[in-house]
VOGU-3710 file (C-alpha; in Angstrom, 3 decimals, decimal comma):
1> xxxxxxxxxx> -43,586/-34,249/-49,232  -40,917/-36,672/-50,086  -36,949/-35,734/-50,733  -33,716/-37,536/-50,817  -30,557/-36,725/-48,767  -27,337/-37,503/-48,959  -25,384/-38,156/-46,343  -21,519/-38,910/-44,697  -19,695/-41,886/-46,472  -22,177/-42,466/-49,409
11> xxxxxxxxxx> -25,024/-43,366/-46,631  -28,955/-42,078/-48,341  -31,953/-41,965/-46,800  -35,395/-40,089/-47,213  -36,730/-38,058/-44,335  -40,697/-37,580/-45,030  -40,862/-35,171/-41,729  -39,514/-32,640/-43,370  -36,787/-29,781/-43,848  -36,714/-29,852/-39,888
21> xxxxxxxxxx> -35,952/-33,048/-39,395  -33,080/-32,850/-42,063  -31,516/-29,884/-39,747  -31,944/-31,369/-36,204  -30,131/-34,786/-37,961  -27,625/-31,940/-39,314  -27,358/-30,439/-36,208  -26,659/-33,836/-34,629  -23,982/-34,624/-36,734  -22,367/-31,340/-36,319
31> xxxxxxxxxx> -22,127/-31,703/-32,221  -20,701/-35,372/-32,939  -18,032/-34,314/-34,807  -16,275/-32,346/-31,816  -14,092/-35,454/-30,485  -12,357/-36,024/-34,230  -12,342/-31,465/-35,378  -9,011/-31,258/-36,852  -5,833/-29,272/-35,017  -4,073/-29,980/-31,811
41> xxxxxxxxxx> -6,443/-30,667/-28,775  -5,669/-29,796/-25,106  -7,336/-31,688/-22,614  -6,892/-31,755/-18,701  -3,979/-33,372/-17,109  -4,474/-37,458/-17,278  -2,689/-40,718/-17,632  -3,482/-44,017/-19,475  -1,644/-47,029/-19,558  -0,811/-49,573/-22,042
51> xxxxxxxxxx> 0,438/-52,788/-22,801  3,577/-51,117/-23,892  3,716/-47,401/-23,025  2,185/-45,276/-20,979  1,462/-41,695/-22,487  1,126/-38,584/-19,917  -0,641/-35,711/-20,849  0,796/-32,451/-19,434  -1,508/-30,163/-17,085  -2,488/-27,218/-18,481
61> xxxxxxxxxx> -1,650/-23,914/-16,391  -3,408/-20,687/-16,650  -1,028/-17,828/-17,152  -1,533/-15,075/-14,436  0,186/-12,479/-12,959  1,387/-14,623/-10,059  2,649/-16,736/-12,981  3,897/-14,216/-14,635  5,760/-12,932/-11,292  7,375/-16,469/-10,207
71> xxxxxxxxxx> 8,369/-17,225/-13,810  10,402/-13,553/-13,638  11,711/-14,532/-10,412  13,524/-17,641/-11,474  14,759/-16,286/-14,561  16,376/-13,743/-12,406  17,736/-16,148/-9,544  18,836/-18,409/-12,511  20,932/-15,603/-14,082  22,264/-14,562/-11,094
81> xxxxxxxxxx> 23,512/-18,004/-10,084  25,600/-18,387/-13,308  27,421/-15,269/-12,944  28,035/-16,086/-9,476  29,301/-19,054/-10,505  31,723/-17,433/-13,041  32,514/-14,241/-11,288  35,900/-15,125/-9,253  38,642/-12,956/-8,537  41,802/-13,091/-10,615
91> xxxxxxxxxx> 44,737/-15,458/-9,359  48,045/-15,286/-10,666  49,427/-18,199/-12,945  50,797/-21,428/-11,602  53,180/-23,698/-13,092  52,109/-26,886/-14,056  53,452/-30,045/-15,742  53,845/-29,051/-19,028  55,053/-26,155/-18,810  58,471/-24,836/-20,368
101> xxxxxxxxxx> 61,089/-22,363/-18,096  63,578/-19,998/-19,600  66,066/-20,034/-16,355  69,216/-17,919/-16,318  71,625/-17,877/-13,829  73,734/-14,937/-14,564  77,641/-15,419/-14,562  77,194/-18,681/-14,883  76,318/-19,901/-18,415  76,783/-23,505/-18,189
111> xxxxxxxxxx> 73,578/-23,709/-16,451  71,704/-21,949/-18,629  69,610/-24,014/-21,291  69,763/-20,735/-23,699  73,549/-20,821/-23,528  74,170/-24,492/-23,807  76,296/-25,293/-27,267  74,350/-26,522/-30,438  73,833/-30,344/-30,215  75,794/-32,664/-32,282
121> xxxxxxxxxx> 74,387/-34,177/-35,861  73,205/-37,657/-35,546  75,060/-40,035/-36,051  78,257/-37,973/-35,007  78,389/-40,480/-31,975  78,257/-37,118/-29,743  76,765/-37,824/-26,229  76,402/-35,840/-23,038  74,904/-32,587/-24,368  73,105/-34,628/-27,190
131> xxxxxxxxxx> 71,839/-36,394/-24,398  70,500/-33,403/-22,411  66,749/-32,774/-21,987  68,243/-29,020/-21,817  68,414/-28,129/-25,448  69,231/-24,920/-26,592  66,872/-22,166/-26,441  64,180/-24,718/-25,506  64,114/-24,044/-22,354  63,492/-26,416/-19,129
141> xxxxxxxxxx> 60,200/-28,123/-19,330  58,042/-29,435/-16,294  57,618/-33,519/-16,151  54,532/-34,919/-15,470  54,775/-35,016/-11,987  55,237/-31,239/-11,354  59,087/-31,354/-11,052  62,140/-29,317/-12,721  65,436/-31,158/-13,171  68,207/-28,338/-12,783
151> xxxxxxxxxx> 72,276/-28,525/-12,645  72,963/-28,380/-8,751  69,634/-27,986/-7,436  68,172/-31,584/-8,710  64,718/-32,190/-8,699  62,774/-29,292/-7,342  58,803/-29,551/-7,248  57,860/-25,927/-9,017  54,253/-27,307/-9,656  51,724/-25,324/-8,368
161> xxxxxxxxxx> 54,002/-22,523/-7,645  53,505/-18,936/-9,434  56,903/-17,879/-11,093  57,768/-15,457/-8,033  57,889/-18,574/-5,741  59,088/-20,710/-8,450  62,077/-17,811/-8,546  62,750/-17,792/-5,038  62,884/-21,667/-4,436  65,518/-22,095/-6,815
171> xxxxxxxxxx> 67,603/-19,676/-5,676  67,717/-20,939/-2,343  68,389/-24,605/-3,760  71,230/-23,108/-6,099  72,852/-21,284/-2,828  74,230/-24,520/-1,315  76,557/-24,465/-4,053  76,941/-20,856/-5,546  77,588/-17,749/-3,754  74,603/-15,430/-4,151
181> xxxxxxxxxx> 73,429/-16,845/-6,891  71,130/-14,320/-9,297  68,525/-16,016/-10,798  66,437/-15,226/-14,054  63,352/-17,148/-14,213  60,023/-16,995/-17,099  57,711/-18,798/-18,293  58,785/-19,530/-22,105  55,679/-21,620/-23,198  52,751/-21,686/-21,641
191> xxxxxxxxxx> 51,333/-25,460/-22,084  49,796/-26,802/-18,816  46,411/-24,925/-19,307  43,849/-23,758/-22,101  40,445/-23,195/-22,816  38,121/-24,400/-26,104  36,238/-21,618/-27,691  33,653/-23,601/-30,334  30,767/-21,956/-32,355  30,251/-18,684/-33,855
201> xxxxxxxxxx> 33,574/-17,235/-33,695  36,247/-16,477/-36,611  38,734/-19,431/-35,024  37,584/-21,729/-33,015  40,014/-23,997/-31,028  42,029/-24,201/-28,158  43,724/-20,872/-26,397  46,501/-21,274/-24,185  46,062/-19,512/-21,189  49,339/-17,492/-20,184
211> xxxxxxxxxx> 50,337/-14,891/-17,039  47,535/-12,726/-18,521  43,784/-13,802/-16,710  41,635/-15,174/-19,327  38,275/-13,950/-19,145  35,516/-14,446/-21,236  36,028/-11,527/-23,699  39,530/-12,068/-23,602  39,318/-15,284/-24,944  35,956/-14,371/-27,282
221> xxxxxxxxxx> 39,054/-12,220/-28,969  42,219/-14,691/-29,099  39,531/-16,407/-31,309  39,265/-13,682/-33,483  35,424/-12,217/-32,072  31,718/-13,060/-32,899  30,361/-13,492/-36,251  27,442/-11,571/-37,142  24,887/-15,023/-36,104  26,267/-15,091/-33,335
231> xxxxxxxxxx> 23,945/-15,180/-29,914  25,206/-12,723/-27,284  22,481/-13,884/-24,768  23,043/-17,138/-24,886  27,212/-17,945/-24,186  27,604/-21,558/-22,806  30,396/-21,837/-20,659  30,964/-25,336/-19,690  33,039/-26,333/-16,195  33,028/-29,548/-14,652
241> xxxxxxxxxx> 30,182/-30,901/-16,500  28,265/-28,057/-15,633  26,904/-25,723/-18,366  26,172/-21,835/-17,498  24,766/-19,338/-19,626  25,797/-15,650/-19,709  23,895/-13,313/-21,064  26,712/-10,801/-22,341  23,572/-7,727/-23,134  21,791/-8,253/-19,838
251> xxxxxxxxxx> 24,737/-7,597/-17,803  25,891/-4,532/-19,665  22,188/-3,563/-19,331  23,045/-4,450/-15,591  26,264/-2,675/-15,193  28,067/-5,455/-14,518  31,539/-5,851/-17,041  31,474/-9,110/-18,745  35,768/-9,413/-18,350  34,471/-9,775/-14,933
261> xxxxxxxxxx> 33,226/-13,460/-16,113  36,825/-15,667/-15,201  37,873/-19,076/-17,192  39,745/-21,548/-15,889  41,602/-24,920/-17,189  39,439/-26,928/-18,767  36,805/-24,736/-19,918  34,514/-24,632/-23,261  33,065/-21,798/-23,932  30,325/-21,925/-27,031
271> xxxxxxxxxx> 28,611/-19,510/-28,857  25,632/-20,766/-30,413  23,885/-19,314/-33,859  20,505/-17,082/-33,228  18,993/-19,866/-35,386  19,004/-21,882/-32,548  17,190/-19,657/-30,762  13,889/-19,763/-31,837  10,081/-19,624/-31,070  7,358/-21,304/-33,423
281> xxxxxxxxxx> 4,062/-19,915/-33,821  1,217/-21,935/-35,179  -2,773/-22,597/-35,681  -4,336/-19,304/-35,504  -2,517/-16,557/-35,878  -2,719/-14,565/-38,982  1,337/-15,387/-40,458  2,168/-18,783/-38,593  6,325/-18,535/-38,812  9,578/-19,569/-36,901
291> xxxxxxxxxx> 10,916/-16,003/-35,045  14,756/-15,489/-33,790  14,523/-14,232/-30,220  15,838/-10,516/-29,245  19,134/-10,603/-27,636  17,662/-13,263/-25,632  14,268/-12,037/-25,123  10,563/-12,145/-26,687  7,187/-12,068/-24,911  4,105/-13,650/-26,265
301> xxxxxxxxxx> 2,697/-10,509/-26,781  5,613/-9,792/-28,870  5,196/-13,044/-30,692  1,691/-12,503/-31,658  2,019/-9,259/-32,751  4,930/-10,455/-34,914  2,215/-13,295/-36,326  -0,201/-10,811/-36,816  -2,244/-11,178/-34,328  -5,014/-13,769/-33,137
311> xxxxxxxxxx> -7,082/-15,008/-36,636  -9,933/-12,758/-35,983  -12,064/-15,082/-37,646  -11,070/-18,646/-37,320  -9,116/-18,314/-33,701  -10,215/-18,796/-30,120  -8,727/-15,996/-28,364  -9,465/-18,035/-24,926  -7,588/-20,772/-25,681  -3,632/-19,282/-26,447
321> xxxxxxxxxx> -1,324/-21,997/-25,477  2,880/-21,982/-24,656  4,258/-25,656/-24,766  7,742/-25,563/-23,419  10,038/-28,450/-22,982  11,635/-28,454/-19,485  13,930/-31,070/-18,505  12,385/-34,765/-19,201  8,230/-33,414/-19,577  6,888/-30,459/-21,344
331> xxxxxxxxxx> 4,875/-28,027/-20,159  1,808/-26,130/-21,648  0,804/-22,465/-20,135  -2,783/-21,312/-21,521  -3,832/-17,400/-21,891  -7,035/-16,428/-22,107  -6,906/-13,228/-24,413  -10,156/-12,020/-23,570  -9,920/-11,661/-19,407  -9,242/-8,092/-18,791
341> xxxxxxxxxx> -5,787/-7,776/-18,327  -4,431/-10,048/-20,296  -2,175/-8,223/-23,102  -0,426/-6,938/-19,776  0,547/-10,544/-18,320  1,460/-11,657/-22,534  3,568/-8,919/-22,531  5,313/-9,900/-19,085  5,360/-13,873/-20,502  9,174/-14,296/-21,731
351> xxxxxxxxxx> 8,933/-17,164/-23,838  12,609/-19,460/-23,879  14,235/-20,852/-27,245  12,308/-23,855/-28,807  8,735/-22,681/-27,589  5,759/-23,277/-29,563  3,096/-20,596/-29,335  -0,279/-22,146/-30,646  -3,560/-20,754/-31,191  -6,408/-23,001/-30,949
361> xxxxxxxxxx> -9,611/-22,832/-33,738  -13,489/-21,714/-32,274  -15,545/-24,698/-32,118  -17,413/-23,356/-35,502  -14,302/-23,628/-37,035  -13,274/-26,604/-36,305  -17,122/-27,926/-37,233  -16,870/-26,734/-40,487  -13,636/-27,906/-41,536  -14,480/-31,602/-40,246
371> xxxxxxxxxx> -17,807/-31,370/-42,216  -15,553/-29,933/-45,025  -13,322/-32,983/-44,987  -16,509/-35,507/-44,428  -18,158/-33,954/-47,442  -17,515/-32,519/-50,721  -18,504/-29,015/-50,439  -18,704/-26,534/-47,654  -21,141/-25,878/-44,487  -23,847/-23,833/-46,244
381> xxxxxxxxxx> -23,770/-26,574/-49,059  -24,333/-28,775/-46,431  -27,065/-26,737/-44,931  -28,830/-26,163/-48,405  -28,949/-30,123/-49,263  -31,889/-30,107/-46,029  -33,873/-27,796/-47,560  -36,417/-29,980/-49,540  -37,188/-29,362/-52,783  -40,913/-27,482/-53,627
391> x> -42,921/-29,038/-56,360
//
């Protein structure tokens, strides 16, 4: 009993042993085909060098409840360490460089800048008042190094003083030379410090911040509020080359008032789109797709219910992996669906923006579909060409 076979890459030969012998030497092939079965492969943890690079493969870690615990905890302590951060008391305004004062001192008008005459046109050859830095209704403005230059008093260092103090230092100055002097002193443009508000607001750009505390929803609403992409749970506010998050539903959810959340000079606060926030699902699940995270939050077992589940078929429900890029490596968390408990630790999993949820193929699958590639036709076709013909 003679037949011909046809085999990978063009390659013939006749088997006289029989149909047997063709499915052991299919059988063989199948098993070889493991190392090159199409899809992403996860091995253990190793490292190989080259003459150029050397490529690290992350280790894999098994998702458990004590996971599933210390990964809760640190979200947690992280959270709380950026509203500590952020959460400081109120503290009245300061004068700075910068700054413009409207000072009055009553029955005395030549020493007011508000009262001061109209300068004359240019070219009128008008000096003195011309001259002045006090110009009328501009005010008296703060130099550069913190100090105020004022009819009588001279230079007075007001920098770093809150109006109040600012008030009460002048007056004293002015009473070597008036009698009881009474003083009128405001703030008349506030330009020493301001905050940067970028993102998804109505108008972004700089707010001044005045004698009223600028918190984080106060200035959220100088820029005219959130649009409707906007990402509550995920507020950068940026200090000293520092970046905190805020999480603006979690601490309602908490109780805690985000106006508690104080800016100071120098701050950017950015509100990024929920289209940056989101978590990729791939391999097999039943509807592989990009989803937008929840306010900030979305377990696996959310995810794969949102993918429709685990590919009955095709998918290995022991090999669910999480690859997460933290800091300079990335990380890859495996779940093994099948171990009893384990829709109760995916559902305690929070996954973080820019995750990739993958779901790896049964070795059948991933047998067939390298066969399928090798040869024209499918596994059973495969299977039938053995069978040799009956005469």
């Amino acid at each position: 009993m003679r037949s011909r076979y046809t085999l990978v890459g063009g390659l013939s030969a006749r088997l006289s042993t029989g149909w047997n012998t063709g499915l052991i030497a299919l059988v063989m092939l199948l098993a070889g085909c493991t190392a090159m079965a199409p899809g992403i492969q996860f091995s253990a943890a190793r490292s190989t060098a080259g003459e150029d690079e050397q490529k690290i493969h992350p280790q894999i870690r098994p998702i458990t409840p004590a996971l599933v615990s210390a990964e809760r905890e640190a979200r947690d302590r992280r959270v709380a360490d950026d509203i500590g951060a952020l959460m400081l008391p109120p503290e009245p305004y300061r004068i700075e460089a910068g700054d413009v004062l409207g000072i009055v001192v009553w029955d005395h008008p030549e020493l007011s800048a508000t009262m001061l005459p109209p300068p004359a046109a240019a070219g009128a050859g008008a000096i003195g008042i011309a001259a002045s830095p006090m110009q009328p209704g501009s005010g008296f403005e703060i130099d550069q190094q913190g100090m105020l230059d004022f009819p009588y008093a001279g230079r007075v260092k007001l920098a770093g003083l809150t109006p109040p103090e600012a008030h009460a230092l002048l007056t004293k100055r002015l009473a070597f030379y008036l009698r009881a002097p009474k003083v009128t002193l405001r703030v008349m443009a506030y330009r020493s410090k301001r905050v940067y508000v970028d993102g998804e607001v109505k108008s972004p750009g700089v707010q001044p911040i005045n004698d009223i505390a600028m918190t984080l929803t106060e200035a959220i609403n100088r820029a005219g509020g959130m649009n409707p992409v906007a990402d509550q749970s995920r507020v950068m506010v940026t200090r000293a080359g520092k970046t905190y998050q805020v999480n603006l539903p979690l601490l309602v959810q908490r109780g805690i008032n985000p106006s508690a959340v104080m800016l100071q000079n120098g701050d950017l606060v950015r509100l990024p789109s929920r289209e940056d926030s989101k978590v990729f699902l791939s391999g097999e699940v039943s509807a592989p797709r990009a989803l937008a995270m929840r306010n900030g939050r979305l377990t696996l077992n959310e995810a794969l219910g949102e993918a429709g589940g685990i590919n009955p078929v095709t998918g290995d429900a022991r090999k669910v992996y999480v690859v997460r890029r933290h800091d300079q490596e990335s990380i890859v968390y495996q779940l093994d669906a099948n171990a009893p408990g384990a829709l109760a630790m995916a559902e305690g999993f929070e996954l973080n923006p820019k995750d990739v949820v993958y779901v790896a193929a049964t070795a059948l699958t991933n047998w067939n579909r390298t066969i399928s590639a090798m040869i024209p036709g499918s596994l059973p076709t495969a299977v039938i060409a053995t069978t040799p013909a009956v005469r």
